[in-house]
Steps between C-alpha positions, in 0.01 A plus 500: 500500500458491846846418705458315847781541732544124649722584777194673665319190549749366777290495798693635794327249764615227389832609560495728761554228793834420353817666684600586174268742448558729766804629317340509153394882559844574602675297200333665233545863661859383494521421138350827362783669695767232502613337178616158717358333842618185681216333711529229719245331708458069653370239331141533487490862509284534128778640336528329182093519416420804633783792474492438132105551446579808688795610343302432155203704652665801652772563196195419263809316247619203408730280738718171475512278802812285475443174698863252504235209507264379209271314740485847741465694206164315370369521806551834598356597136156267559476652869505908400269409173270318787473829691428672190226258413670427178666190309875465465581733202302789542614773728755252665671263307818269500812455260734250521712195337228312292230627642313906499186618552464892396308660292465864350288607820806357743653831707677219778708252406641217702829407334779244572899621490593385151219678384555830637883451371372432178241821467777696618742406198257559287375811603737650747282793601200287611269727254168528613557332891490719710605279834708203570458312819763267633345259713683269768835660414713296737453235250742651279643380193759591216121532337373730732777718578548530092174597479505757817842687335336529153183610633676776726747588233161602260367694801802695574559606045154494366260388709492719834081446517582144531436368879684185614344340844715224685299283783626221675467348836806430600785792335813748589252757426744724638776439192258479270369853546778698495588305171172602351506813692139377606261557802413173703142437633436218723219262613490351819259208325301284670703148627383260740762373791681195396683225735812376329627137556806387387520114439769334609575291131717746293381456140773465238540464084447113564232467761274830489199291377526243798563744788166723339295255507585367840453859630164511295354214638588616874346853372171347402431334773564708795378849326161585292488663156679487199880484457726665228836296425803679379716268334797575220338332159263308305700188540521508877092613500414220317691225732385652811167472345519113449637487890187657574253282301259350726657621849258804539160352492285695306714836472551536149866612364564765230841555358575847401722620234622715209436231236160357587179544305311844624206267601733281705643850656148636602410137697778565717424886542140426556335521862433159582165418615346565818605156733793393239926556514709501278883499442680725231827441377694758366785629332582898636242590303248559749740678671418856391132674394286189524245412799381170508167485697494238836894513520592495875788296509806536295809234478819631389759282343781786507624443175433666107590450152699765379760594178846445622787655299841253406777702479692227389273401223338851450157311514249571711333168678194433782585442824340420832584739744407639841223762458572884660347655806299706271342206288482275858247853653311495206439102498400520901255766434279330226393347845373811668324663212131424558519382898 
C-alpha cells in the first residue's frame, strides 16, 4: 500500500506573502532544539493559518491548535484545509462542543478549550500528538491555563518530545518565557495606520446600543467601506440592529455571534460584493484570528461580557464591564488589517 504524505501538498506560494511566514523557517529550527517557543506577531500577521501548516510540515507529526473561540476555530480549520486543497476533515479538521470534523487521515486539529481539557483527563500524556499550539493566549481562561499546566506537567514527566507553541498578538511574552523556560520569536506583521476617534457619548450598561448606533450612522456616512461593531452581547446586537433597520439605505446588517447558525456566521464573514457595505455586529468574537474581507472601519462600544465572581454568594455571574487596553488594540486593529 502506497502511503502519501499530505502535509507535502501545502503549496508554499500561497502563503509565502504572509508576515507570518518569514519566521516559519526559524520556528521549526527552534522546536527541534527547543522543547517550548512563545511567538508573537499583529493582527493580520498569518499566524493562526500558516505557522501551524508549517509546524505540521517541518516536525512531519501531529499538532493541536487550541482556538478560545468556536466560530475562529471553524474558520481557521476551513482556511488551512483550503490551502491544502482539501475538505474540512482530511488533513485539517475541527473538534468542538456539538460539532467535529476529523477523520483517521486528520494530523491538525483545530480544537476549542473544553476540549483540549477534556483529552487531557483522559489521556494525560497526549499519546500520539506530538504538538500543542496555544493560539491568542491573552484570551486566557481557567480553561486554558488548566489546559497549559497539564499539558506542561506531561512534557516535563513523560513526554519531553512533546512541543508546546504559544502565539498571541498582544502578550507579557517576557513572563511567559522564563515560566516555560522558552525562546520568543517575533513578527513585525503587516498593519495598516489607523486614525482613532474618540466620540464624545460614553456608552454605558443601559445605553451602549443607542450611543453605537448613533456613532454608526455618523461612521457610514462620512467614511467608505465596511464597519465592524464591538458591542457586549446578543441582546444589545439585536436592539441596535432594530435602531438600524432602514437608516442605512441599502447597506445590509449582519449580527455576529457565538450562538448563530454557521450559515448565518459565514454571511457576515463574507466579502461583500464589489459596490455594496455592510455593517457587522459583534460580540468579542471577532476580536481575535478572524479577518473579515472590506472591513475599514471599526466602532467600539468599550464594553464585554465577562464571568464575574460573588464572593458573597460564591457564584459566579455576567457582567458588563470596561474592556482592557489589550482587548481595546486588538479591536482598533481589525481596521488596519487589509488597508
Amino acid at each position: 500500500m502506497e502511503i502519501i504524505d499530505k502535509s507535502q501538498m501545502l503549496d508554499f506560494q500561497k502563503i509565502s506573502h504572509l508576515p507570518a511566514f518569514s519566521i516559519a523557517e526559524e520556528v521549526n529550527s527552534t522546536l527541534k532544539e527547543n522543547s517550548s517557543v512563545v511567538i508573537t506577531a499583529p493582527p493580520g500577521a498569518g499566524k493562526s493559518t500558516v505557522l501551524p501548516l508549517t509546524i505540521m510540515e517541518g516536525l512531519k507529526g501531529k499538532g493541536l491548535v487550541l482556538e478560545p473561540r468556536r466560530l475562529a476555530a471553524r474558520q481557521i480549520a476551513e482556511r488551512m484545509a483550503s490551502l491544502l486543497e482539501e475538505n474540512v476533515g482530511e488533513t485539517v479538521g475541527y473538534r468542538m462542543r456539538f460539532e467535529t470534523k476529523v477523520s483517521a487521515s486528520t494530523q491538525l486539529e483545530v480544537i476549542t478549550e473544553g476540549i483540549l481539557t477534556r483529552m487531557l483527563v483522559s489521556d494525560p500524556t497526549l499519546e500520539g500528538v506530538d504538538f500543542v499550539i496555544f493560539d491568542e493566549f491573552h484570551e486566557r481562561s481557567l480553561n486554558s491555563d488548566v489546559a497549559l499546566a497539564l499539558t506542561r506537567e506531561a512534557q516535563q514527566i513523560i513526554r519531553p518530545d512533546l512541543r508546546i507553541v504559544i502565539m498571541s498578538a498582544t502578550i507579557d511574552a517576557t513572563t511567559i518565557c522564563k515560566k516555560l523556560n522558552a525562546k520568543i520569536i517575533e513578527c513585525e506583521g503587516r498593519m495598516f495606520p489607523v486614525d482613532v476617534v474618540h466620540t464624545p457619548e460614553e456608552a454605558n450598561e443601559n445605553n451602549v446600543a443607542e450611543v453605537v448606533a448613533h456613532v454608526i450612522r455618523q461612521a457610514h456616512q462620512e467614511h467608505q467601506g465596511d464597519i465592524l461593531v464591538f458591542l457586549p452581547g446578543e441582546g444589545e446586537i439585536h436592539k441596535c440592529h432594530d435602531l438600524l433597520q432602514n437608516a442605512l439605505g441599502a447597506t445590509s446588517i449582519r449580527p455576529l455571534y457565538g450562538m448563530l447558525s454557521p450559515a448565518e456566521q459565514r454571511l457576515a464573514i463574507a466579502p461583500s460584493k464589489e459596490g455594496e457595505r455592510k455593517v457587522v455586529l459583534s460580540t468579542p468574537i471577532a476580536e481575535t484570528s478572524l479577518t473579515i474581507e472590506g472591513v475599514r472601519i471599526v466602532v467600539d462600544s468599550g464594553l464585554c461580557r465577562t464571568m464575574v465572581f460573588d464572593a458573597q454568594s460564591g457564584l459566579s455571574h455576567l457582567k458588563t464591564v470596561r474592556i482592557s487596553k489589550d482587548m481595546a488594540t486588538q479591536r482598533m486593529g481589525r481596521a488596519g488589517r487589509l488597508s
